[in-house]
N, C-alpha and C positions, 0 to 999 in steps of 0.2 A: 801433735801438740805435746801429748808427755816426753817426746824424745827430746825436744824444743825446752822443755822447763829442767826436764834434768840434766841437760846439758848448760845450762843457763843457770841454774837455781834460783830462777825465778815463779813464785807461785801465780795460780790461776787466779785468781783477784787482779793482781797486776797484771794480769796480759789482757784482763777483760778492761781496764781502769785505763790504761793506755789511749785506746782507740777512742773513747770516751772525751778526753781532754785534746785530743787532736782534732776530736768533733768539734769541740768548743772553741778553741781558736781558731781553726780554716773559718766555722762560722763567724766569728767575732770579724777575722781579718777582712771577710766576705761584707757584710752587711756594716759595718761601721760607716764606710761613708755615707749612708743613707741615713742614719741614726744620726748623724751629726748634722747634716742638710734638716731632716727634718726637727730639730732641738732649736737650729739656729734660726728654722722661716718662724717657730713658734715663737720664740721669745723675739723676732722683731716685729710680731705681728701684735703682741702682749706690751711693748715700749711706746709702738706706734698708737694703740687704744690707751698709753696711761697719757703720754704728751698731746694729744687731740680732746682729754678731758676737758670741759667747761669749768 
């Protein structure tokens, strides 16, 4: 890993901060469509109970 940064002069923050945000997106990319299937059955289940009001 030091041969890796000083080859690079990239310090150890950023190589640990890296994998971090690539964690976050593959998740992001991963689980979105689930997130949005479940957004979208709530709010028409949320439309459906406001237009069925008395």
């Amino acid at each position: 890993m030091a041969l890796v940064q000083s080859l690079t002069s990239i310090q150890e923050m950023t190589l640990t901060f890296v994998p971090k945000i690539v964690a976050i997106f593959a998740s992001l990319i991963l689980f979105l469509p689930f997130m949005i299937a479940s957004m979208t059955g709530l709010m028409e289940r949320i439309a459906e109970r406001i237009a069925t009001l008395p």
